[in-house]
matplotlib code that plots the C-alpha trace (Angstrom):
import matplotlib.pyplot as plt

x = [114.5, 116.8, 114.8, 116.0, 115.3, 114.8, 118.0, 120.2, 121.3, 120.4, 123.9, 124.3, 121.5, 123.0, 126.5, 124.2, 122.9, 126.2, 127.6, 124.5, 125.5, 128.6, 127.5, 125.2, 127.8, 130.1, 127.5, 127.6, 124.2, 123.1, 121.8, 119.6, 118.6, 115.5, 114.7, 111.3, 109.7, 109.6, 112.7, 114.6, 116.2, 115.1, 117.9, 116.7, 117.7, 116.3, 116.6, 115.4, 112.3, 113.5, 113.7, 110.8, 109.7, 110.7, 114.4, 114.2, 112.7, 115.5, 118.2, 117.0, 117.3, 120.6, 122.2, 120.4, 122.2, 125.2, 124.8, 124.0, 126.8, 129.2, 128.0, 126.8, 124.8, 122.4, 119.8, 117.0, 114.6, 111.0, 110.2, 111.3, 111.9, 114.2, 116.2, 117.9, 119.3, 119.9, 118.9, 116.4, 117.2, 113.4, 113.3, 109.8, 108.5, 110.0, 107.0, 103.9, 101.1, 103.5, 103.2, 106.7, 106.5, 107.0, 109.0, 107.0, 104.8, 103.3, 103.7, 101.1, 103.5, 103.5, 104.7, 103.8, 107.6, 107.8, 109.6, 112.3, 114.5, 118.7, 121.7, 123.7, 126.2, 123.4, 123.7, 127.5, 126.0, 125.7, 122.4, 120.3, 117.3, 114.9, 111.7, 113.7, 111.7, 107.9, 105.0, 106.3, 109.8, 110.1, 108.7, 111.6, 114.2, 112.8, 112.5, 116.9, 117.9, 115.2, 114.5, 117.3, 115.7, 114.3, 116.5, 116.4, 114.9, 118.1, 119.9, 118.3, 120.7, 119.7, 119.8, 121.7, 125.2, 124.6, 123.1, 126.4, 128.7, 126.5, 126.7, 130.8, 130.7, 128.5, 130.6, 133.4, 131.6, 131.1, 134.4]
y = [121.9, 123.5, 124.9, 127.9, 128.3, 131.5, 133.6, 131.3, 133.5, 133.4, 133.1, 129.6, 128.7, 129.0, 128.1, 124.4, 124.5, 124.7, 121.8, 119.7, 121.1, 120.2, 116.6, 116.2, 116.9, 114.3, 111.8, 112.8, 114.6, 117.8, 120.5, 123.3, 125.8, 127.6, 130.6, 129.6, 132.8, 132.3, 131.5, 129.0, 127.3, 123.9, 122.3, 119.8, 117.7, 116.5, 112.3, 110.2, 108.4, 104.8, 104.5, 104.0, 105.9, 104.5, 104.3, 108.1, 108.8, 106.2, 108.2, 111.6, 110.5, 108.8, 112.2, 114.2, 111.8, 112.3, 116.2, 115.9, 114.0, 116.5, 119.8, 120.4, 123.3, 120.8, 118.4, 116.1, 117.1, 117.5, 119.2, 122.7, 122.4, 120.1, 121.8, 125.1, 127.0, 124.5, 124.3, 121.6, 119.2, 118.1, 115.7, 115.1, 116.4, 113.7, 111.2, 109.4, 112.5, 115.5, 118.8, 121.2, 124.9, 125.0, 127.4, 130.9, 130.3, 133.5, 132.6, 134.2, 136.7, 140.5, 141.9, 138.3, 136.6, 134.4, 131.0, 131.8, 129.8, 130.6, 130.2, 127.9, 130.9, 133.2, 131.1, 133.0, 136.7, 138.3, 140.0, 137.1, 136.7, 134.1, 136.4, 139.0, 138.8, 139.4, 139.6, 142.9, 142.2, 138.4, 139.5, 141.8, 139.5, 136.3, 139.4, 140.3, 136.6, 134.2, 131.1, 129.2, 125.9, 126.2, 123.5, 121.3, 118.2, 117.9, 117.5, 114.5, 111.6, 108.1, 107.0, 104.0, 105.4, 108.2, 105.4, 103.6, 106.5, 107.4, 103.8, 104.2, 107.3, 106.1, 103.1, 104.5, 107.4, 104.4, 102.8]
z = [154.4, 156.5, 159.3, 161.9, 165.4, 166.2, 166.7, 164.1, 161.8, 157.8, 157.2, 159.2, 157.8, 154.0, 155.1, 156.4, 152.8, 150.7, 152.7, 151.3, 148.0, 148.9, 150.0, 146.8, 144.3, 146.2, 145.7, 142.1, 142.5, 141.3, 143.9, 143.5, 146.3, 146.8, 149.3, 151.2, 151.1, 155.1, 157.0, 155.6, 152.5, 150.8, 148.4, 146.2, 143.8, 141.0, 140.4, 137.5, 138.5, 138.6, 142.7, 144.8, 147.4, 150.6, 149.3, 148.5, 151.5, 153.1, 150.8, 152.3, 156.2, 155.4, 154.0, 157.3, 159.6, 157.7, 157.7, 161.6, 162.6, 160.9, 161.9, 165.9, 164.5, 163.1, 164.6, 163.3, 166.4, 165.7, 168.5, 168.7, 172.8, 171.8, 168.9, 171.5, 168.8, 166.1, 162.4, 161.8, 158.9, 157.8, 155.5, 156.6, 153.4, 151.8, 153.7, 152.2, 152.0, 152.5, 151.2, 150.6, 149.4, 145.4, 143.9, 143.5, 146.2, 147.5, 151.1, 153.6, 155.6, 155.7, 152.3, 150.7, 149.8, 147.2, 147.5, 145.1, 142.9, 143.3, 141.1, 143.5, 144.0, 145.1, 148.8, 149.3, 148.9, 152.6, 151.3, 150.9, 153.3, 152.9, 152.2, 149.7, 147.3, 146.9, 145.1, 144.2, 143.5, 142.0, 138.0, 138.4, 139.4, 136.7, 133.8, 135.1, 135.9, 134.2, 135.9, 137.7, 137.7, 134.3, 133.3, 136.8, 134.8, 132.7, 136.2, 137.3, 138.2, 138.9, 142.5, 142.5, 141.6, 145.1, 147.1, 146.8, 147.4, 150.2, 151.9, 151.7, 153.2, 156.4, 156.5, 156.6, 159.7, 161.4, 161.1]

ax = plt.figure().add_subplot(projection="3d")
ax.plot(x, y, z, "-o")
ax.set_aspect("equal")
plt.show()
Protein backbone atom coordinates (compact mmCIF):
# COMPACT_ATOMS: atom_id res chain seq x y z
CA UNK A 1 0.00 0.00 0.00
CA UNK A 2 1.69 2.92 -0.99
CA UNK A 3 0.46 5.61 1.27
CA UNK A 4 0.80 9.69 0.58
CA UNK A 5 1.35 12.34 2.83
CA UNK A 6 -0.43 15.07 2.14
CA UNK A 7 1.01 17.24 -0.69
CA UNK A 8 2.98 14.17 -2.45
CA UNK A 9 1.73 14.11 -5.62
CA UNK A 10 -0.39 11.13 -7.41
CA UNK A 11 2.21 11.01 -9.80
CA UNK A 12 5.14 10.09 -7.14
CA UNK A 13 3.00 8.02 -5.72
CA UNK A 14 2.53 5.76 -9.16
CA UNK A 15 6.10 6.36 -10.29
CA UNK A 16 6.84 4.44 -6.27
CA UNK A 17 4.51 1.76 -7.57
CA UNK A 18 6.13 0.88 -11.03
CA UNK A 19 9.43 0.45 -9.30
CA UNK A 20 7.69 -2.38 -7.12
CA UNK A 21 6.55 -3.63 -10.38
CA UNK A 22 9.67 -3.16 -11.37
CA UNK A 23 11.12 -5.06 -8.29
CA UNK A 24 8.40 -7.93 -8.52
CA UNK A 25 9.11 -8.86 -11.95
CA UNK A 26 12.98 -8.94 -11.02
CA UNK A 27 12.10 -11.38 -8.43
CA UNK A 28 10.33 -13.28 -11.21
CA UNK A 29 6.88 -12.19 -9.65
CA UNK A 30 3.93 -11.01 -11.23
CA UNK A 31 2.43 -7.49 -10.19
CA UNK A 32 -0.82 -6.15 -10.43
CA UNK A 33 -1.90 -2.56 -9.36
CA UNK A 34 -4.99 -1.37 -7.95
CA UNK A 35 -6.31 2.36 -7.39
CA UNK A 36 -7.72 2.59 -3.62
CA UNK A 37 -10.61 4.46 -4.24
CA UNK A 38 -8.96 6.97 -1.59
CA UNK A 39 -5.45 8.23 -2.00
CA UNK A 40 -3.24 5.72 -2.80
CA UNK A 41 -2.26 2.64 -4.84
CA UNK A 42 -1.89 -1.14 -3.52
CA UNK A 43 0.21 -3.53 -5.91
CA UNK A 44 -0.17 -7.03 -5.19
CA UNK A 45 0.87 -10.04 -6.25
CA UNK A 46 -0.62 -13.04 -6.37
CA UNK A 47 1.59 -16.37 -4.90
CA UNK A 48 0.81 -19.97 -4.81
CA UNK A 49 -0.27 -20.92 -1.35
CA UNK A 50 2.65 -23.18 -0.28
CA UNK A 51 4.41 -20.37 2.14
CA UNK A 52 3.26 -19.67 5.48
CA UNK A 53 2.43 -16.59 6.79
CA UNK A 54 5.10 -15.14 8.70
CA UNK A 55 7.51 -15.79 5.73
CA UNK A 56 5.04 -13.77 3.48
CA UNK A 57 4.65 -11.29 5.91
CA UNK A 58 8.72 -11.56 6.29
CA UNK A 59 8.89 -11.46 2.25
CA UNK A 60 6.69 -8.20 2.28
CA UNK A 61 8.94 -6.18 4.89
CA UNK A 62 12.13 -7.42 3.15
CA UNK A 63 11.00 -5.88 -0.38
CA UNK A 64 9.79 -2.41 1.79
CA UNK A 65 13.26 -2.15 3.18
CA UNK A 66 14.57 -2.84 -0.15
CA UNK A 67 12.16 -0.20 -1.81
CA UNK A 68 13.19 2.30 1.22
CA UNK A 69 16.63 2.08 0.93
CA UNK A 70 16.49 2.91 -2.85
CA UNK A 71 14.19 5.70 -3.09
CA UNK A 72 14.43 8.82 -0.28
CA UNK A 73 10.90 9.56 -1.26
CA UNK A 74 9.86 6.55 0.68
CA UNK A 75 9.74 5.59 4.37
CA UNK A 76 8.33 2.74 6.57
CA UNK A 77 7.11 5.29 9.41
CA UNK A 78 3.94 4.56 11.10
CA UNK A 79 3.49 7.67 12.40
CA UNK A 80 2.53 10.31 10.14
CA UNK A 81 4.60 13.14 12.32
CA UNK A 82 7.21 11.20 11.45
CA UNK A 83 6.80 10.56 7.61
CA UNK A 84 7.27 14.88 6.35
CA UNK A 85 6.29 14.40 3.01
CA UNK A 86 7.12 10.88 2.31
CA UNK A 87 5.11 7.92 0.79
CA UNK A 88 4.43 5.32 3.31
CA UNK A 89 5.22 1.76 2.26
CA UNK A 90 2.52 -0.33 4.61
CA UNK A 91 2.89 -3.62 4.52
CA UNK A 92 0.99 -3.71 7.63
CA UNK A 93 -1.97 -5.33 5.93
CA UNK A 94 0.06 -8.10 5.32
CA UNK A 95 -0.20 -8.85 9.61
CA UNK A 96 -2.12 -11.58 11.58
CA UNK A 97 -5.95 -9.99 11.78
CA UNK A 98 -5.51 -7.24 9.04
CA UNK A 99 -8.03 -5.95 6.78
CA UNK A 100 -6.92 -4.23 3.08
CA UNK A 101 -9.42 -2.65 0.64
CA UNK A 102 -10.62 -5.28 -2.08
CA UNK A 103 -10.95 -4.47 -5.47
CA UNK A 104 -14.44 -2.58 -6.11
CA UNK A 105 -14.81 -1.45 -2.82
CA UNK A 106 -17.21 1.52 -2.60
CA UNK A 107 -15.12 3.52 -0.32
CA UNK A 108 -17.02 6.07 2.02
CA UNK A 109 -15.83 9.50 0.44
CA UNK A 110 -17.79 12.21 -1.40
CA UNK A 111 -18.85 10.91 -4.80
CA UNK A 112 -18.18 7.15 -3.44
CA UNK A 113 -14.69 5.84 -5.58
CA UNK A 114 -14.39 2.52 -6.13
CA UNK A 115 -11.06 0.62 -5.48
CA UNK A 116 -10.36 -0.14 -9.01
CA UNK A 117 -8.46 -2.81 -10.68
CA UNK A 118 -5.49 -1.39 -13.48
CA UNK A 119 -3.83 -2.82 -16.61
CA UNK A 120 -0.21 -2.43 -15.24
CA UNK A 121 0.29 0.33 -18.03
CA UNK A 122 -2.65 2.29 -16.72
CA UNK A 123 0.03 3.54 -13.70
CA UNK A 124 2.10 5.75 -16.72
CA UNK A 125 -1.17 7.73 -17.85
CA UNK A 126 -0.88 11.53 -16.30
CA UNK A 127 -4.78 11.27 -15.81
CA UNK A 128 -4.97 8.68 -13.27
CA UNK A 129 -6.16 9.72 -9.73
CA UNK A 130 -6.66 7.37 -7.12
CA UNK A 131 -10.62 8.03 -6.63
CA UNK A 132 -11.40 8.24 -10.69
CA UNK A 133 -13.74 6.16 -10.79
CA UNK A 134 -17.13 5.76 -8.86
CA UNK A 135 -20.03 4.23 -8.15
CA UNK A 136 -21.20 5.97 -11.14
CA UNK A 137 -18.40 5.49 -13.49
CA UNK A 138 -16.65 1.84 -12.67
CA UNK A 139 -19.81 -0.48 -14.71
CA UNK A 140 -18.77 1.83 -17.44
CA UNK A 141 -15.18 1.29 -17.37
CA UNK A 142 -15.50 -2.97 -16.54
CA UNK A 143 -18.40 -2.99 -19.52
CA UNK A 144 -15.17 -0.87 -22.02
CA UNK A 145 -12.11 -2.70 -20.34
CA UNK A 146 -13.47 -5.84 -18.47
CA UNK A 147 -11.71 -6.91 -15.47
CA UNK A 148 -7.90 -6.51 -15.27
CA UNK A 149 -7.39 -9.04 -12.61
CA UNK A 150 -9.84 -11.44 -13.93
CA UNK A 151 -7.06 -13.71 -14.51
CA UNK A 152 -4.72 -12.73 -11.40
CA UNK A 153 -4.93 -16.52 -10.08
CA UNK A 154 -3.11 -17.74 -13.22
CA UNK A 155 -0.23 -15.31 -12.07
CA UNK A 156 0.59 -16.73 -8.93
CA UNK A 157 4.29 -17.79 -8.47
CA UNK A 158 5.66 -19.80 -5.70
CA UNK A 159 7.67 -18.00 -3.13
CA UNK A 160 10.77 -19.80 -2.83
CA UNK A 161 12.32 -19.05 -6.29
CA UNK A 162 11.61 -14.69 -5.22
CA UNK A 163 12.73 -15.37 -1.64
CA UNK A 164 16.10 -16.39 -3.12
CA UNK A 165 16.53 -13.65 -5.60
CA UNK A 166 15.42 -11.29 -2.99
CA UNK A 167 18.13 -12.58 -0.34
CA UNK A 168 20.89 -11.92 -3.26
CA UNK A 169 19.71 -8.70 -3.87
CA UNK A 170 19.88 -7.54 0.07
CA UNK A 171 23.18 -9.20 0.26
CA UNK A 172 24.54 -7.75 -2.18
CA UNK A 173 22.76 -3.89 -0.59
CA UNK A 174 24.61 -4.77 2.24
CA UNK A 175 27.87 -5.57 0.73
Amino acid sequence: DFDPSDGTSFATIRAAARAAGDLMRELGLAPFAMTTGSRGIHVTIPLQRRADFDAVRDFARDIAEVMVDADDRLTLEHRKVNRGDRIYVDVGRNAYAQTAVPPYAVRPRPKAPVATPLEWDELSADDLAPDGWTIETIFERLQEKGDPWAEIGRAARPLGEARKRLDRLLERQAA
